[in-house]
N, C-alpha and C positions, 0 to 999 in steps of 0.2 A: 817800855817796849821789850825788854830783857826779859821780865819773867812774864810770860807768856803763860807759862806750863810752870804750874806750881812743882817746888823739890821734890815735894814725899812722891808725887805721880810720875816724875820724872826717874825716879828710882825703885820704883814699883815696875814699873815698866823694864829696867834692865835689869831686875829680878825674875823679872817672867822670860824676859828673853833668853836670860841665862840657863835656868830652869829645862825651857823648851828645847835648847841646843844639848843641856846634859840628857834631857830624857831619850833626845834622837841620840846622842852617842852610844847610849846603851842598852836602844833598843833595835837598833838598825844594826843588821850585816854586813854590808856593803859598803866596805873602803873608801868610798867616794861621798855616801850620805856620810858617815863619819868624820871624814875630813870637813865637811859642811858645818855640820855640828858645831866641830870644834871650830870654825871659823865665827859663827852664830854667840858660843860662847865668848871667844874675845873681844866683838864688837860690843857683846853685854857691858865687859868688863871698862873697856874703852869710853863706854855712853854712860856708864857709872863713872868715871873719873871727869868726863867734860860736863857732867851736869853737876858735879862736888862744887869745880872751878868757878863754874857760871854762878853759884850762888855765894862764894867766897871773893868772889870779883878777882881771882888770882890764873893766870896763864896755866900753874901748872898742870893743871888737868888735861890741858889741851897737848904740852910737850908729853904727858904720859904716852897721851894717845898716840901721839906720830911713833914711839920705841913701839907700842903694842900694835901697830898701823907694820911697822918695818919686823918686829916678830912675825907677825900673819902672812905677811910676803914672802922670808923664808921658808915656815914652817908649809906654804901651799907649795913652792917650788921643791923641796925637800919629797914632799907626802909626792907629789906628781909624779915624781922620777921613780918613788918608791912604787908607786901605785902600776906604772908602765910596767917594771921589772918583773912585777908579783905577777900582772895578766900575762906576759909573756911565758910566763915557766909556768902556771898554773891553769890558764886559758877560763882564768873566773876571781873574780873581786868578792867572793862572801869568805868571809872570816874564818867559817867555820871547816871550808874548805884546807885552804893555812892549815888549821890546827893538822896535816898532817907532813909537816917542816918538821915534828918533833920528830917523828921516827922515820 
């Protein structure tokens, strides 16, 4: 009943997933698809460590996941605040916008 979904498709699968959230981090503008992204990319990494575990028959992949589960809760609460302050003074979430914080 465990292995359901063979290893190698199980990890093909958070290859792709990963992939998919780096390509939206660096191809999107917009502070909000970004932080997306990046949320996209940790569950990758997450569903890579519980599918290691599942076929190791060991726990740890699963404790990975709760530290990368409690990282991503931060880093969305972090990005949120951050995100509120930048539309406030900027009155717009693209990036490219920003780019004039430098001077």
């Amino acid at each position: 009943f465990m292995n359901l979904v063979p290893y190698e498709i199980g990890l093909i699968l958070a290859v792709i997933l990963f992939f998919l959230g780096l390509i939206g981090l660096l191809v999107r503008r917009n502070i909000i698809f970004m932080l997306m992204s990046l949320e996209i990319m940790l569950n990758a990494a997450g569903f890579a460590f519980v599918i290691a575990s599942t076929k190791w028959a060991q726990p740890d992949g699963q404790v990975m996941f709760l530290f990368i589960l409690a990282v991503a809760a931060a880093e969305v609460s972090v990005g949120l605040a951050l995100v509120i302050q930048v539309y406030k003074k900027f009155k717009s979430l693209d990036t490219d916008e920003l780019s004039k914080m430098k001077g």
